[in-house]
C-alpha positions as CSV (number, residue, x, y, z in Angstrom):
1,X,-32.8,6.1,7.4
2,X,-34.9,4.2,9.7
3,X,-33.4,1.3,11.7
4,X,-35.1,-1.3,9.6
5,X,-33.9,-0.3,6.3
6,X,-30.5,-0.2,7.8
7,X,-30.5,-3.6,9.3
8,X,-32.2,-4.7,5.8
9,X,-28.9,-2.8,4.3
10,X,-26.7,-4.8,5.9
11,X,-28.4,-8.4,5.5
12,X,-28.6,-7.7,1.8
13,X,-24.4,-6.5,2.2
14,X,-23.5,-9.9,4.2
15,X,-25.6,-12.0,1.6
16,X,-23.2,-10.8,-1.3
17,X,-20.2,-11.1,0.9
18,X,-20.7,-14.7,1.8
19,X,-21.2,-15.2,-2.1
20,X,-17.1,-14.2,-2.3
21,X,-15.7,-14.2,1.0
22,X,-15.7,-16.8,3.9
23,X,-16.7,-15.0,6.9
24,X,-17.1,-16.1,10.7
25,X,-17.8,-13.1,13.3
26,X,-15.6,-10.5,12.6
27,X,-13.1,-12.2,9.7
28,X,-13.4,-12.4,6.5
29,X,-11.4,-15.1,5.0
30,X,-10.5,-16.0,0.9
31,X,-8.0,-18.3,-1.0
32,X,-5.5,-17.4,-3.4
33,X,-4.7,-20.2,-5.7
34,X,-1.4,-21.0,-7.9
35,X,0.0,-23.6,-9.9
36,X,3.7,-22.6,-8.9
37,X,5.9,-21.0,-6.4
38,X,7.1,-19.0,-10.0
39,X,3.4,-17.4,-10.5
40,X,4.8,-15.5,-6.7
41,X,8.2,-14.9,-7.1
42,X,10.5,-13.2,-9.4
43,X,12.7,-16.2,-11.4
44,X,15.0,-13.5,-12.6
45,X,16.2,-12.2,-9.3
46,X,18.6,-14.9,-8.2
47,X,20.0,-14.0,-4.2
48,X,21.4,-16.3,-1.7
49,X,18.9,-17.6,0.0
50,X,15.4,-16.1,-0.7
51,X,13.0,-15.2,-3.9
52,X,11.3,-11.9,-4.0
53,X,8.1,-11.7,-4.2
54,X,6.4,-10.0,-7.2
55,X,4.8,-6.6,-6.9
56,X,1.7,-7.2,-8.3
57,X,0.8,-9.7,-5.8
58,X,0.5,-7.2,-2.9
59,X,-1.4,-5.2,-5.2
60,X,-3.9,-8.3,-5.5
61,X,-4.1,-8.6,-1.9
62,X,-4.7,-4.9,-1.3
63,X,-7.3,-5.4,-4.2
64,X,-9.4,-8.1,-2.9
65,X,-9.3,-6.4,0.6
66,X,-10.1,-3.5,-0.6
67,X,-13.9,-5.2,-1.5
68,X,-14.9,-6.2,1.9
69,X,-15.8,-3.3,4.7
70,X,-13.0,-2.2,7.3
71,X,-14.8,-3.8,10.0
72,X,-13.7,-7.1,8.9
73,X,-10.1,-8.4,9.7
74,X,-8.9,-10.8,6.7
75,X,-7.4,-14.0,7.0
76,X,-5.6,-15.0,3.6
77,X,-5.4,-18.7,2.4
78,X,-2.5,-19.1,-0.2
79,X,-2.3,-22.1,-1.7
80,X,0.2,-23.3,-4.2
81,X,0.3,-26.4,-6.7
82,X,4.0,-26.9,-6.8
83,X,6.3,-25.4,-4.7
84,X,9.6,-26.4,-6.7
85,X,11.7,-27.5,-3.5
86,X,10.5,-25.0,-1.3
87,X,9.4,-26.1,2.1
88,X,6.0,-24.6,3.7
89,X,8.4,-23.3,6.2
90,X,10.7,-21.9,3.6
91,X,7.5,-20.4,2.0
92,X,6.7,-19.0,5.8
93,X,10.2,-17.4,5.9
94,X,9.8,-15.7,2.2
95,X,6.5,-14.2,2.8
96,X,7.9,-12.9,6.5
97,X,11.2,-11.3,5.2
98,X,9.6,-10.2,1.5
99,X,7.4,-8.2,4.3
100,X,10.3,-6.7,5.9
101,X,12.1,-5.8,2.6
102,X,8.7,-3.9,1.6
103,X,8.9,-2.3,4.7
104,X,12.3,-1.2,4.3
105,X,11.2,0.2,1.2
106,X,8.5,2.1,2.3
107,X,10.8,3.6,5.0
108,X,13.2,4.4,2.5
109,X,10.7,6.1,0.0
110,X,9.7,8.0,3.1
111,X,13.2,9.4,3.8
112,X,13.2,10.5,-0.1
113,X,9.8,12.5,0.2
114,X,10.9,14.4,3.4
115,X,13.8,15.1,1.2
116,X,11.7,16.3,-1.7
117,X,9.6,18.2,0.1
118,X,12.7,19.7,2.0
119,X,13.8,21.0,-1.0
120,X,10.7,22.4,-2.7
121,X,10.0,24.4,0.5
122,X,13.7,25.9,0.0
123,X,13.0,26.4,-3.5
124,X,9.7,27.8,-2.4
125,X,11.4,30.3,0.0
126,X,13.8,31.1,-2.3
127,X,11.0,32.5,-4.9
128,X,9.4,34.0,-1.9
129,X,12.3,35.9,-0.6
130,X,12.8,37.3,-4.4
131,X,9.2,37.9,-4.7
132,X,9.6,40.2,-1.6
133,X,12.8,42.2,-3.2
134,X,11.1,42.5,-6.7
135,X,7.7,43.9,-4.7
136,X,11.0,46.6,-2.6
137,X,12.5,47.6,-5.9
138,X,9.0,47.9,-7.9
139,X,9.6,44.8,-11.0
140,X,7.7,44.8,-13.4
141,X,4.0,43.4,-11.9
142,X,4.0,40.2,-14.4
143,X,7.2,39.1,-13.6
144,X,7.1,39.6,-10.0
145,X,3.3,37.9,-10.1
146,X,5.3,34.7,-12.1
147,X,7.9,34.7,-9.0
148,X,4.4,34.5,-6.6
149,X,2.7,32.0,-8.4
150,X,5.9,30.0,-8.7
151,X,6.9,30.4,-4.5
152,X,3.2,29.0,-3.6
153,X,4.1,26.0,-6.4
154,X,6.4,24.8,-4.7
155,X,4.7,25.2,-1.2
156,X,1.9,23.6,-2.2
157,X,3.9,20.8,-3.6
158,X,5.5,20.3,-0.5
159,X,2.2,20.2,1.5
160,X,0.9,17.8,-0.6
161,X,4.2,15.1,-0.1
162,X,4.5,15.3,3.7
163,X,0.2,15.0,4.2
164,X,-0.3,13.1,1.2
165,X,2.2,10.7,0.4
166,X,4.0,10.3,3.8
167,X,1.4,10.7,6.5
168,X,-1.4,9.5,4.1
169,X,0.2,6.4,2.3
170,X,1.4,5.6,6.0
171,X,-1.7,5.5,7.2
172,X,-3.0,3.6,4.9
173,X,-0.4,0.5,5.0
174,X,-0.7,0.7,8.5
175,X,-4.7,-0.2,8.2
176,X,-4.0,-2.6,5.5
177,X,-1.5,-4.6,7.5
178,X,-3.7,-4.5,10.8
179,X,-6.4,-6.0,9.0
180,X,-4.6,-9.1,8.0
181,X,-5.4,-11.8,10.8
182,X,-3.9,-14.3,9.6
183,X,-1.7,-15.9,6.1
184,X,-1.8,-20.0,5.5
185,X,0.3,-21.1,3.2
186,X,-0.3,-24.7,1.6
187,X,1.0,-26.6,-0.4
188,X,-1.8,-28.8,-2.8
189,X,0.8,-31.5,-4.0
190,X,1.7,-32.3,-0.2
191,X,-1.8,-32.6,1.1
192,X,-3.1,-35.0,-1.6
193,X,0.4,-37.2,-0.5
């Protein structure tokens, strides 16, 4: 590809990304709107002192950032209609510890997988080390090619939650959360005061 056609590439890219995105140098920036603090948190999960924040509204973020190249950090502009008797610094203060609680999360489903794939490798062992006595006393071939098959299962299982789901998801919110510059959180209602 010649240089030309490459630099025409990336006009034509940066045309349709300022036709979604705001973007200055090396940020990309875009606004989430909402009619209520309710539309973010979870009204059924009453606690002491803060709201969680509902699932699917990472999965937004992730989704939206997921459309603009990796080059760009994001900055995300949240503004909400109503915010029920929440503060803006209240609303700083969920977002900040709803983080934290998603990170504790994470950490935790991390310390499950090791498990899991603890166990499927002692499982997968197991088969192995039966394999290698049925292979010693001569079982019958399909029976001792089931134990095999089921040995390199349960390996391969393994494999797949310590690169996949541990190192790989981990990698992944890591990138996500380095490319978030910046969250603004404002309130509609108490700007047009």
């Amino acid at each position: 590809m010649s240089l030309f056609k490459k630099k025409e590439l990336i006009d034509a890219q940066r045309k349709i990304l300022d036709n979604f995105f705001e973007i200055k140098g090396d940020v990309a920036s875009f606004d989430l709107n909402y009619k209520s603090i309710y539309d973010l948190v979870d009204e059924n999960f009453k606690s002491k002192k803060l709201p969680i924040i509902h699932g699917n509204f990472y999965e937004e973020i992730k989704h939206y950032t997921s459309l603009l190249p990796s080059k760009y950090k994001i900055q995300i502009n949240i503004n909400i209609e109503d915010l029920h008797g929440y503060s803006l610094e209240n609303m700083q203060e969920i977002f900040a510890d709803n983080k934290n609680l998603f990170l504790i999360r994470k950490h935790q489903m991390n310390k499950n997988n090791v498990i899991s794939s603890l166990i499927m490798l002692l499982l997968g062992s197991f088969f192995f080390v039966i394999y290698s006595i049925g292979i010693k006393f001569g079982w019958e071939q399909i029976f001792n090619e089931f134990i095999y098959i089921a040995c390199w299962v349960f390996y391969w299982e393994a494999v797949s939650i310590i690169f996949m789901e541990i190192f790989g998801e981990e990698r992944k919110l890591k990138k996500f959360v380095k490319r978030i510059a910046k969250l603004n959180i404002t309130s509609i209602k108490q700007e047009s005061k």
